[in-house]
N, C-alpha and C positions, 0 to 999 in steps of 0.2 A: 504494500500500500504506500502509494506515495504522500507524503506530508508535505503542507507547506509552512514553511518558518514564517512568521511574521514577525519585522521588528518591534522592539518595545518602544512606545512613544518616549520621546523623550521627555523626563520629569522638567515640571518648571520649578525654578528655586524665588515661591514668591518673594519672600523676601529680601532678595536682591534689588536693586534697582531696577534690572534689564528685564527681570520673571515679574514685575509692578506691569513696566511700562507693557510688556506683551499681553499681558493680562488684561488690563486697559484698552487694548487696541482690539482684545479680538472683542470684547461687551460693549465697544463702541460698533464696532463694525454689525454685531447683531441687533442692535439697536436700529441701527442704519436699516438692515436687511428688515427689518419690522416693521419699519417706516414707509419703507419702497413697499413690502407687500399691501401693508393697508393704504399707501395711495393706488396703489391696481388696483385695489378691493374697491377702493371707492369709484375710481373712475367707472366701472365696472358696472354697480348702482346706480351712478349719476345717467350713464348710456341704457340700462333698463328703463331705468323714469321718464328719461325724456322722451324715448323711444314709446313706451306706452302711453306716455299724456299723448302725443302727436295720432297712436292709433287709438285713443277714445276721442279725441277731437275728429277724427277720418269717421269713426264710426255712428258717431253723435250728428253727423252731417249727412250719412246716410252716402259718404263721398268715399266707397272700399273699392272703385276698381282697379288701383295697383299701389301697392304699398312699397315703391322701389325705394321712393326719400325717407321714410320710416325704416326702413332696413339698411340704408346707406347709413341714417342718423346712426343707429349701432353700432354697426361698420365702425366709424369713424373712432366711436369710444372704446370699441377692441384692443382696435390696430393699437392703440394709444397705449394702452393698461397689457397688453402684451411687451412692450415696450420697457413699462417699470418692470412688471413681474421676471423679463429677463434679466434685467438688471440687476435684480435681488436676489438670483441665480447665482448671477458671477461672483457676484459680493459673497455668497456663502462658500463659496472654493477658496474666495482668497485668500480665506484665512488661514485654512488646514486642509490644502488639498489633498486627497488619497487618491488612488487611480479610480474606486468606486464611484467616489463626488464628481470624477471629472469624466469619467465616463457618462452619469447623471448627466452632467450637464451640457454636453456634447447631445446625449437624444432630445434633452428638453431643448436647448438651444436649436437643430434641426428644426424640430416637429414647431416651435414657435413660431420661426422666420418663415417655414411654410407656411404657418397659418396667415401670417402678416402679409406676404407679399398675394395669397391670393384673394385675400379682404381686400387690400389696395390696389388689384386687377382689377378687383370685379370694380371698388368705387370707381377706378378709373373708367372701364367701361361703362358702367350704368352712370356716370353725369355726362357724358356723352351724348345719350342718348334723351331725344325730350320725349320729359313725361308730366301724364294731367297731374301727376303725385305732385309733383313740383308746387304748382297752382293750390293745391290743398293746404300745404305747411304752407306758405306763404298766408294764406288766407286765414288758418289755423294761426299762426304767429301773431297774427293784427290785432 
């Protein structure tokens, strides 16, 4: 049976200056990383809200035949909040990468930017394209 050795992390000596200061930097750095995930969290909410006021305003008007600007509106707060949440990715490898965390975050980072770039396809396509949706949030905004 093969074994695999792993090394043993290396102790910090808090009470040095240098086992302070690192100590310090990685609970500021998770702090950081908590901060970035609840601004994705929020944007995240923010793009549900507004996305749903717009389709009870569409639906209150009795005006549903194509909900493109209601789904672009989404769109928009993804793309955005995909953006922080990878950021608060990176930030959690920086501090103590392992080959696991950075394997992690090599698929999340993948599967992300996939997701970002074809949100921003398609917004790119569908504002291209005119639609009565347009006319509705407009009207709906006033």
């Amino acid at each position: 049976m093969l074994q695999f050795i792993s090394l043993p992390e290396a102790p910090r000596n808090v009470e040095s200056v240098h086992g302070q200061a690192e100590t310090a930097v990685i609970q500021s750095v998770q702090w950081l990383k908590l901060g970035i995930e609840t601004v994705g969290a929020t944007i995240i909410a923010l793009g549900i809200l507004s996305a749903g006021w717009l389709l009870v305003k569409a639906v209150a008007k009795r005006q549903t035949a194509d909900f493109t600007a209601i789904r672009l509106t989404l769109a928009r707060y993804l793309a955005l909040a995909l953006e922080f949440q990878l950021g608060a990715d990176i930030l959690s490898t920086a501090i103590a990468p392992s080959w696991e965390q950075i394997g992690k975050l090599g698929a999340i980072a993948v599967i992300r930017t996939a997701l970002n770039y074809f949100l921003s396809k398609e917004m790119r396509d569908e504002r291209h394209e005119i639609s009565p949706e347009e006319k509705i949030v407009k009207r709906a905004d006033a």
